[in-house]
N, C-alpha and C positions, 0 to 999 in steps of 0.2 A: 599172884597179882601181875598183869601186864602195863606198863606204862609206853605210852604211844610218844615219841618221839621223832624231832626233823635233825637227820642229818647231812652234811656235806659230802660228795666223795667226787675224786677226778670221774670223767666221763668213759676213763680205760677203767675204771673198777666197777662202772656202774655197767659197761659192758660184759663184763667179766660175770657178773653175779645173774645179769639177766641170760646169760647164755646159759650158764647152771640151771636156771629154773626153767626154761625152753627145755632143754636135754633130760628135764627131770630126775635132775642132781642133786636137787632142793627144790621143797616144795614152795618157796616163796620165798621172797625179795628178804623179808625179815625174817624166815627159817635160816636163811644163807648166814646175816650177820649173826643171830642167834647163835650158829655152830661155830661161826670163826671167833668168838667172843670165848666161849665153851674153849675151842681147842687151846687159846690162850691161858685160861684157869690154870688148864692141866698142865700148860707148858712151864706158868710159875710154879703150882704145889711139883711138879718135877723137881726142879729147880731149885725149891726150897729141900725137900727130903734130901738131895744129893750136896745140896750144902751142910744140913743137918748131920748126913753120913761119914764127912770129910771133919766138921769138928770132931766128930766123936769118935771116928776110929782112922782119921787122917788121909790125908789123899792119897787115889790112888799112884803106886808107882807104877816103874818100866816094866817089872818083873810080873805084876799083876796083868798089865794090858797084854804083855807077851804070851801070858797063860791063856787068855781071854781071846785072844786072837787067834791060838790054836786050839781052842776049846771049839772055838765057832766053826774052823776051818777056813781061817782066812789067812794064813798063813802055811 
C-alpha cells in the first residue's frame, strides 16, 4: 500500500533531490525520499545488530581494530 502524503523541506533539499531526478539518479521526487527513508532503516537495523554484538560478545578493543586495520591494509 502507498500512502500519498505533503511534506516540508528547505528549498536547498528540494533542489538537491530534483537535480537527482533531472540526472536520473532517481526516478522521481518520491523514489528519492523513498530510498533516503530505506538507507535510514538500514542505518538503525546496522546499528541495532552492532549494539546487539557489543552486548553479547562486548566491545570492540584496540587490539581487534588494529587486526582489522591490517587485515584491510590500511595500515
Amino acid at each position: 500500500m502507498t500512502t500519498k502524503i505533503a511534506i516540508s523541506l528547505p528549498d536547498e533539499q528540494i533542489d538537491v533531490i530534483r537535480r537527482a531526478v533531472d540526472q536520473g539518479r532517481a526516478k522521481s521526487v518520491s523514489g528519492f525520499i523513498g530510498a533516503a527513508v530505506a538507507r535510514v532503516e538500514r542505518e538503525a537495523s546496522l546499528a541495532q545488530l552492532l549494539d546487539d554484538l557489543d552486548r553479547d560478545l562486548g566491545p570492540v578493543g584496540p587490539d581487534d581494530l588494529a587486526w582489522a586495520d591490517k587485515a584491510l591494509g590500511l595500515t
